[in-house]
VOPAGU-2260 file (C-alpha; in pm, 1 decimal, decimal comma):
REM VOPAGU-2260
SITE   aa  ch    i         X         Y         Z
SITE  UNK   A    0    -232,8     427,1   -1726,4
SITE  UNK   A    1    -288,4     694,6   -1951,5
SITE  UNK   A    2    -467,5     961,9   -1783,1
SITE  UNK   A    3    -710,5    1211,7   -1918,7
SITE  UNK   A    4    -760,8    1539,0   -1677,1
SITE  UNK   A    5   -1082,9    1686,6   -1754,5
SITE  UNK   A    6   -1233,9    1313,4   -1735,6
SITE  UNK   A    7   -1033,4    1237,4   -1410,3
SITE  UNK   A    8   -1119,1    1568,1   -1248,7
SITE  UNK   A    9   -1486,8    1541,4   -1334,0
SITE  UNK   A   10   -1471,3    1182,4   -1180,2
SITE  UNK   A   11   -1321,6    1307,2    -872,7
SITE  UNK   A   12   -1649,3    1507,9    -730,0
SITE  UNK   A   13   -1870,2    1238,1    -863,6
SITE  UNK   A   14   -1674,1     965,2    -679,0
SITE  UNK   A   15   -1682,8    1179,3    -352,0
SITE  UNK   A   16   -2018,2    1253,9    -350,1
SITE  UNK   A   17   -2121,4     865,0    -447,5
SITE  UNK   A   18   -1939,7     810,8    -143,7
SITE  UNK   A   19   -1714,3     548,2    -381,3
SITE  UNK   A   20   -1372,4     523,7    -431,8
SITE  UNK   A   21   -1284,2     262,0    -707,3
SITE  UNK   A   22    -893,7     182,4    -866,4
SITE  UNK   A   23    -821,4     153,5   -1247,5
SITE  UNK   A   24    -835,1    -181,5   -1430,1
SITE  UNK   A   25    -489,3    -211,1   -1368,2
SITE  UNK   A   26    -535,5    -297,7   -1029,8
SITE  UNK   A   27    -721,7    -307,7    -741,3
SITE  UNK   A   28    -720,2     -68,0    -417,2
SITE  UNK   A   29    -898,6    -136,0     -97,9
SITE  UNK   A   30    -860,7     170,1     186,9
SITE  UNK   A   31    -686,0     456,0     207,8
SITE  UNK   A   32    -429,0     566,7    -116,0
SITE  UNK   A   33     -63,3     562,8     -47,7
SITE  UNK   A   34     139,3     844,7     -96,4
SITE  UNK   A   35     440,5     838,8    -361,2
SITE  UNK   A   36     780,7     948,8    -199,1
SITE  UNK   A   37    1067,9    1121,1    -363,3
SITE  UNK   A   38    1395,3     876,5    -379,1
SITE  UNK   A   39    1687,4    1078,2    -382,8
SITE  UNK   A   40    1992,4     946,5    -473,8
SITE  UNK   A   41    2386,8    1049,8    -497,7
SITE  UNK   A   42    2486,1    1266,8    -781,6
SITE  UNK   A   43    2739,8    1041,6    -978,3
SITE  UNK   A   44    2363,9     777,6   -1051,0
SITE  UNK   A   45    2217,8     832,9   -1349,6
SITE  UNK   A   46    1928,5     590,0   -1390,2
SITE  UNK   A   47    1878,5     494,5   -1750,0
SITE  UNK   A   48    1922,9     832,3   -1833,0
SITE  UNK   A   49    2227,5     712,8   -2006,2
SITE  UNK   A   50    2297,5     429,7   -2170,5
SITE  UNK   A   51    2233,8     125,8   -1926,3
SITE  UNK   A   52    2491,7    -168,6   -1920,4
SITE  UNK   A   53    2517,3    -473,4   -1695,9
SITE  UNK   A   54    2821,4    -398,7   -1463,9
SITE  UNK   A   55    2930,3    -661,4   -1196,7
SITE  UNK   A   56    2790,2    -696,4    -913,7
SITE  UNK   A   57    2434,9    -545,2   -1086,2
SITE  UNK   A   58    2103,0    -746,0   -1067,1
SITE  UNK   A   59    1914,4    -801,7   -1323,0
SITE  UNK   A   60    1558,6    -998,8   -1417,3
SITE  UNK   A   61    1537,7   -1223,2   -1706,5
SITE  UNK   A   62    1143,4   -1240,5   -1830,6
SITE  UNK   A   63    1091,7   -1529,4   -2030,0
SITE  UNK   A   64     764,3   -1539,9   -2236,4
SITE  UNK   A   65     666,4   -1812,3   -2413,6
SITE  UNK   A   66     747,1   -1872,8   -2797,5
SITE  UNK   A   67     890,7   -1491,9   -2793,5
SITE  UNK   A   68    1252,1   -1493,3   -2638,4
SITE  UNK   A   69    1353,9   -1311,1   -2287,6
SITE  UNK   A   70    1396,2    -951,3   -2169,3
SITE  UNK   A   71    1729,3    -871,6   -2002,5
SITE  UNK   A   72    1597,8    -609,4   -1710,0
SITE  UNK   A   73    1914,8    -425,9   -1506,0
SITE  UNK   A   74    1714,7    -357,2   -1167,0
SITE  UNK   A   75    1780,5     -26,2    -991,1
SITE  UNK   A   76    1771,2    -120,6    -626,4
SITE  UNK   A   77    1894,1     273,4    -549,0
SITE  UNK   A   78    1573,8     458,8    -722,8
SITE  UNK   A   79    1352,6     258,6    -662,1
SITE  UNK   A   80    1426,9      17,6    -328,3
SITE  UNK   A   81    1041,8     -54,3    -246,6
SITE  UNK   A   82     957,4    -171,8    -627,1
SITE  UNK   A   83    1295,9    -421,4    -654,7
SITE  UNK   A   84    1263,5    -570,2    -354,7
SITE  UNK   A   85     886,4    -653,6    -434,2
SITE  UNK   A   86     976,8    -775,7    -772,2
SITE  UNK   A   87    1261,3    -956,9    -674,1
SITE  UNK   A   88    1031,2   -1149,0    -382,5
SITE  UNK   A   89     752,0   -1175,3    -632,0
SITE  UNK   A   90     970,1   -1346,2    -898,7
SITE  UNK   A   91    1164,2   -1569,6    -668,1
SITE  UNK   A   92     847,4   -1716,3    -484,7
SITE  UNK   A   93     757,9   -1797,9    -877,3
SITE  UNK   A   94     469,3   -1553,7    -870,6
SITE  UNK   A   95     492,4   -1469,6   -1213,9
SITE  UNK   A   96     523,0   -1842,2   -1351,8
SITE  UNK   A   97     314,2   -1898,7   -1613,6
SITE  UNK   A   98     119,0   -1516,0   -1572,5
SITE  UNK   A   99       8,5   -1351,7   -1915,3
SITE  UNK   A  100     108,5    -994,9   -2097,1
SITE  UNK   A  101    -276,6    -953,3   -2082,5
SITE  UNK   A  102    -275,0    -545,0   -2214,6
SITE  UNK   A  103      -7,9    -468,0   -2554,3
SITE  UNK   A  104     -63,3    -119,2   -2700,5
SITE  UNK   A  105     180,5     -29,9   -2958,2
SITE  UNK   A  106     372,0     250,3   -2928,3
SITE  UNK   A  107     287,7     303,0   -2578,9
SITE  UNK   A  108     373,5     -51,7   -2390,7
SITE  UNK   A  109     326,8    -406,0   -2263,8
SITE  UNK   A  110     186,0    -455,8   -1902,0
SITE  UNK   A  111     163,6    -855,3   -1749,1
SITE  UNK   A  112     138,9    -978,6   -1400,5
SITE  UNK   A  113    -195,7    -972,3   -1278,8
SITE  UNK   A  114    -338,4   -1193,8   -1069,4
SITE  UNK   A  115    -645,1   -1222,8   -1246,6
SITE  UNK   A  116    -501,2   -1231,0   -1615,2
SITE  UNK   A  117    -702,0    -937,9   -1718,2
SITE  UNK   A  118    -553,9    -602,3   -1528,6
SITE  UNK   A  119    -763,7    -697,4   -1210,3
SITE  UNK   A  120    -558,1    -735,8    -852,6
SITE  UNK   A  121    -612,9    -903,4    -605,9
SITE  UNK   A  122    -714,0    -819,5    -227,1
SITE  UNK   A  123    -378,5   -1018,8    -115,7
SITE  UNK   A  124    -124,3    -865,3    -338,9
SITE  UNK   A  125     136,9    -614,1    -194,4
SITE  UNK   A  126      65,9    -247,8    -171,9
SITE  UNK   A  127     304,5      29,8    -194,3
SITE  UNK   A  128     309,6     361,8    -274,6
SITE  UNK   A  129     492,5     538,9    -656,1
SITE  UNK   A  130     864,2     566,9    -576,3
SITE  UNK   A  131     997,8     886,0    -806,4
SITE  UNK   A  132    1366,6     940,2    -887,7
SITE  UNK   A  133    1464,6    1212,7   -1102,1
SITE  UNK   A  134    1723,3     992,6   -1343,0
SITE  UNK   A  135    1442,6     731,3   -1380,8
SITE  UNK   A  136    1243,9     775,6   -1698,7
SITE  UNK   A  137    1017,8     620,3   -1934,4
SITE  UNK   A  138    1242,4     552,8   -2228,9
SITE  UNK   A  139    1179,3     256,5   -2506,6
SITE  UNK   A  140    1270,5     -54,7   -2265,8
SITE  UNK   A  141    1188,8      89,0   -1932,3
SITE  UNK   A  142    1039,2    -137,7   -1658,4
SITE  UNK   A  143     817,1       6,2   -1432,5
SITE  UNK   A  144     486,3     -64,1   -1200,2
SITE  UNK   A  145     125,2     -43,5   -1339,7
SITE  UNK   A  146     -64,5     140,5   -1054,9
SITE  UNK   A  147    -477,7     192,3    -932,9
SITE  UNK   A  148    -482,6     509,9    -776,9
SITE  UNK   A  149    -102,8     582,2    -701,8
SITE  UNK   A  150    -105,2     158,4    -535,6
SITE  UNK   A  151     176,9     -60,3    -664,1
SITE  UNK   A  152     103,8    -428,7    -647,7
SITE  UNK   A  153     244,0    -692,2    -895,7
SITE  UNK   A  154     184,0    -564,5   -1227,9
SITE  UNK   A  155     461,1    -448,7   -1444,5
SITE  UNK   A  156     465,1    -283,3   -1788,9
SITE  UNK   A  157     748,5    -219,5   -2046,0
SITE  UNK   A  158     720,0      38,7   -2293,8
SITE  UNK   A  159     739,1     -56,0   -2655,6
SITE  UNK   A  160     781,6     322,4   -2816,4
SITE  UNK   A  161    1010,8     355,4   -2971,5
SITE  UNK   A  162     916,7     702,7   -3073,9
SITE  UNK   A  163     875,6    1003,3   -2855,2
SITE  UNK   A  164     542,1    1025,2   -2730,0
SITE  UNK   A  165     325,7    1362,4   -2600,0
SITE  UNK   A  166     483,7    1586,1   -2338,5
SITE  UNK   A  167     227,8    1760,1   -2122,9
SITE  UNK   A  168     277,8    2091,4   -2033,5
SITE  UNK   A  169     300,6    2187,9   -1636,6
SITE  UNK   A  170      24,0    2393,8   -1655,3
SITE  UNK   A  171    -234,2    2094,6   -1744,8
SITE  UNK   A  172     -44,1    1959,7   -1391,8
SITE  UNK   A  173    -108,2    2288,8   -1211,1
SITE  UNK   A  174    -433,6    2333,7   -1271,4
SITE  UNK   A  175    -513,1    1925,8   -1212,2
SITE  UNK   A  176    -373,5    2016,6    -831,7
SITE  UNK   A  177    -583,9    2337,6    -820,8
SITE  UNK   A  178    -921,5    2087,5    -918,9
SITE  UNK   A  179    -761,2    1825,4    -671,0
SITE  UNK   A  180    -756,3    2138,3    -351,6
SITE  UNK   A  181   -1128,6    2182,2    -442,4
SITE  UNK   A  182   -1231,4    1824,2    -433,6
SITE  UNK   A  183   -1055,1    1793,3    -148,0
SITE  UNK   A  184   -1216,5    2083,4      52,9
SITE  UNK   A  185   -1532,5    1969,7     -21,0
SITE  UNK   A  186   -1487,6    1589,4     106,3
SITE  UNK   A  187   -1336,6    1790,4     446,7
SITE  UNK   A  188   -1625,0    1978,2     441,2
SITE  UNK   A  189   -1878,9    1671,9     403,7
SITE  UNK   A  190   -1686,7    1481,1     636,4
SITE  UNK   A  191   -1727,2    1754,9     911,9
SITE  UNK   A  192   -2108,2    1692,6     875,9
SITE  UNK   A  193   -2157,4    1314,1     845,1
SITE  UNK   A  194   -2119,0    1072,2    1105,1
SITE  UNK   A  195   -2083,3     707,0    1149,8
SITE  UNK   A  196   -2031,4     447,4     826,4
SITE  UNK   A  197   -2053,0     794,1     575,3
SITE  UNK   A  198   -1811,2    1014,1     770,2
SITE  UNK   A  199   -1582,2     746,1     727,8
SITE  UNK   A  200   -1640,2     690,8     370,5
SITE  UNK   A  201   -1624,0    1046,9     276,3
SITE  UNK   A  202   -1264,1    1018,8     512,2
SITE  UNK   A  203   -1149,2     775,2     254,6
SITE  UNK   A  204   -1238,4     957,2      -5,9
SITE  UNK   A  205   -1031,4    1241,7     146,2
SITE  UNK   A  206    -703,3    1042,9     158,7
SITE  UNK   A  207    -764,5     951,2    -190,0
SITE  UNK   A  208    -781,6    1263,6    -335,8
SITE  UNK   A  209    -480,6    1438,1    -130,6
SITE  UNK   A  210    -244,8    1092,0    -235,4
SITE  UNK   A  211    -407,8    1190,4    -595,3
SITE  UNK   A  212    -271,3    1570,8    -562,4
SITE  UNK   A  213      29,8    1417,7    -418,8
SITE  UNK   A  214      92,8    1222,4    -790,7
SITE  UNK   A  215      28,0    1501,1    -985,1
SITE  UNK   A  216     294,3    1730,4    -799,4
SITE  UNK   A  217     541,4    1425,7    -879,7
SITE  UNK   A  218     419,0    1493,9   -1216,4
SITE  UNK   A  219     440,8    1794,9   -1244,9
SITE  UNK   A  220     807,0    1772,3   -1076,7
SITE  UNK   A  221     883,0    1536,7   -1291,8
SITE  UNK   A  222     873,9    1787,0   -1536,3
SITE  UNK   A  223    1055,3    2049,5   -1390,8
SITE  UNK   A  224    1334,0    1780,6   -1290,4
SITE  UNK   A  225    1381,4    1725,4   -1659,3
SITE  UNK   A  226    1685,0    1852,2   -1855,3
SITE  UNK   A  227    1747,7    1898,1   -2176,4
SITE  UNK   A  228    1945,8    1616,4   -2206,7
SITE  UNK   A  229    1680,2    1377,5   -2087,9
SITE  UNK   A  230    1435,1    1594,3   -2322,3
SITE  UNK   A  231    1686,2    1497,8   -2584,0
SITE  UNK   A  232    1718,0    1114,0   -2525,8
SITE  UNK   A  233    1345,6    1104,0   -2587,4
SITE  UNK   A  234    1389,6    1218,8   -2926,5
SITE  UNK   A  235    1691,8     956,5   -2981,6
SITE  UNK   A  236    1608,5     605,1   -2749,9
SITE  UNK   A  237    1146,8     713,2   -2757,5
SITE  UNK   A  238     966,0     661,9   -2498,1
SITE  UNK   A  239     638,2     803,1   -2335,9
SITE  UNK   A  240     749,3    1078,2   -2131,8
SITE  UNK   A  241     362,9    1191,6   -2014,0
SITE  UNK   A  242     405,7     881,3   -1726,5
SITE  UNK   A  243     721,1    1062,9   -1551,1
SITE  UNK   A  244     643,0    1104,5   -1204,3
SITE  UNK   A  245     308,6     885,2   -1149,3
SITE  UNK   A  246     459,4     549,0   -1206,7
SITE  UNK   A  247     721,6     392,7   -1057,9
SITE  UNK   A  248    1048,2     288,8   -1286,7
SITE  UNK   A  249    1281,7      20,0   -1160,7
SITE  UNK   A  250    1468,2    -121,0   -1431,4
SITE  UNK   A  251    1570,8     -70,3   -1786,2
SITE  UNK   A  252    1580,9    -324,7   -2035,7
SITE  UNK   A  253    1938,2    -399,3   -2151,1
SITE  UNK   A  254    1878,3    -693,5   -2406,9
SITE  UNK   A  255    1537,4    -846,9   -2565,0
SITE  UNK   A  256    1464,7    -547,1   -2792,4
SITE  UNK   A  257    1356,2    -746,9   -3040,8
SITE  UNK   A  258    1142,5    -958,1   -2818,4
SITE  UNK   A  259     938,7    -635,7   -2699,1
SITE  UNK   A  260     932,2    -545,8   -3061,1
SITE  UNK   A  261     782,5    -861,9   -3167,9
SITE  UNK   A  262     522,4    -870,3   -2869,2
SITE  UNK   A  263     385,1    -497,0   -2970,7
SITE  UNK   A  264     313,3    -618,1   -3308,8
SITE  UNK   A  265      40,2    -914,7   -3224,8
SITE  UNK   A  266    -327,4    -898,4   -3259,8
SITE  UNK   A  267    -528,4    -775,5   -3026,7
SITE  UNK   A  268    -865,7    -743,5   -2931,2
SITE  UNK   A  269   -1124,4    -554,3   -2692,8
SITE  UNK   A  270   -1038,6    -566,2   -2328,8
SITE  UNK   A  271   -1335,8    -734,0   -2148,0
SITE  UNK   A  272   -1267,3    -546,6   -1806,8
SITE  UNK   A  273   -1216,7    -165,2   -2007,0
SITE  UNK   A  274   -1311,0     -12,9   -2333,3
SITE  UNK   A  275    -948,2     -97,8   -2488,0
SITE  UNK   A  276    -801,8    -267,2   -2799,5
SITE  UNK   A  277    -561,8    -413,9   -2644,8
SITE  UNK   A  278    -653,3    -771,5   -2485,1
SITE  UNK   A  279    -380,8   -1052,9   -2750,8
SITE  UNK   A  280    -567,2   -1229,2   -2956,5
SITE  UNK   A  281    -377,2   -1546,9   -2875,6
SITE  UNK   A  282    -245,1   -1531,7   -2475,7
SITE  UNK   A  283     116,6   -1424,1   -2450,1
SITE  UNK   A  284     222,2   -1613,8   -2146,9
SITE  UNK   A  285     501,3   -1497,7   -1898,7
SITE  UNK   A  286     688,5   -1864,1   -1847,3
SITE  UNK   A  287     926,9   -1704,7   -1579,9
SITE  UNK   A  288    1105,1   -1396,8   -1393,1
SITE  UNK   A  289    1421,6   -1491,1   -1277,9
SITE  UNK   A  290    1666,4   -1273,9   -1099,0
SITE  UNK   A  291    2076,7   -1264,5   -1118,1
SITE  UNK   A  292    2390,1   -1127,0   -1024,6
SITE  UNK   A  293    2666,0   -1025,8   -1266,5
SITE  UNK   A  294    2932,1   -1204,2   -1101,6
């Protein structure tokens, strides 16, 4: 999830011309990207830009894991409607039963949910694009969607800073969109030329790269949508405030602070599928997601 520019706008002309378009470990992407979308809600929401209770009436996920304790979620349905209603189907159909927290980085976050138990998707999963709300940020306890490629599919990560990580500057955004227009006029113009199997491979590529520029103004956005006051809140509650924008956040853990806490401190190890220290030494297993209702 954390994104380097010069390496991912280098990539982006070798992965056109090698007629290849591949997702991140985190998941897995087949076809066309899909584009995030702007969720725009009433003025009086708030997100977990402010302290985040359990009110009735509010849903909320409990995420047991195994020999550590369970995370208290409140679900925002409103920002994010795509991302609760996936989570909500995936945990009732028991999905998540017995998954594994297979990546833990401290100070930066705990992902889980693949399908594969290493940050690998699968071809079956759902697919949906990064849902952006202004008032939804990346504070300590936030719950959003690992992503390959601006896809959404089952796996979720909570971030365990409770510092305030980097903020990017919008120029590094601007001038990732500038690289992004020239990648993307060159696929056009290889795509005019080829025909058959390649013309439609260099078309992929294409959509790819424009859903690609398409993140980075929701990053960039994200930025600008920021006020001091949510500036602020990073320095008081942490957080990683360089994933605003390309990742979609849905909920915001309420209790289980100690349980996240507890989780970023194990041992890890290597990642097998990426060159990481951050595979658990022993597996943390996910025993269930359960959804309520404050009655």
């Amino acid at each position: 999830m954390k994104r380097n520019f010069k390496k991912i706008c280098c990539g982006l002309l070798a992965a056109v011309t090698a007629l290849t378009v591949s997702g991140c470990s985190e998941g897995s992407s087949s076809g066309g990207g899909y584009a995030p979308t702007e969720v725009k809600t009433s003025d009086s929401f708030k997100g977990n830009t402010e302290d985040v209770t359990l009110e009735k009436g509010d849903t909320y996920a409990v995420i047991k894991i195994k020999d550590f304790g369970e995370i208290k979620c409140k679900l925002f349905e409103e920002a994010a409607p795509k991302g609760v209603s996936n989570f909500i189907e995936l945990a009732n159909s028991g999905y998540y039963t017995n998954k594994t927290i297979h990546r833990v980085v401290k100070n930066f976050m705990m992902q889980g949910g693949s399908a594969s138990g290493d940050g690998r998707g699968s071809e079956d999963e759902p697919k949906f694009g990064v849902e952006y709300n202004k008032n939804m940020r990346h504070y300590y306890g936030a719950l959003s969607y690992a992503n390959a490629g601006g896809v959404n599919g089952t796996q979720f990560f909570i971030i365990n800073n409770k510092e305030c990580g980097s903020f990017v500057e919008a120029s590094e955004y601007e001038n990732a969109i500038k690289q992004c227009d020239s990648y993307i006029d060159q696929a056009k113009d290889l795509a005019s030329k080829a025909t058959g199997d390649q013309k439609a491979q260099y078309e992929q590529a294409l959509e790819k790269w424009q859903n690609q520029k398409a993140i980075y103004e929701f990053d960039l956005k994200a930025i600008n949508d920021r006020t001091d006051e949510m500036t602020e809140r990073y320095g008081e509650k942490g957080g990683y405030p360089f994933l605003d924008g390309g990742f979609t956040v849905f909920g915001q853990t309420v209790e289980g602070f100690d349980v996240i806490d507890k989780i970023s401190q194990v041992e890890v190890e290597k990642q097998d599928s990426m060159n990481e220290k951050s595979k658990p030494v022993d597996t943390i297993v996910i025993e269930s997601v359960t959804i309520r209702t404050v009655e």
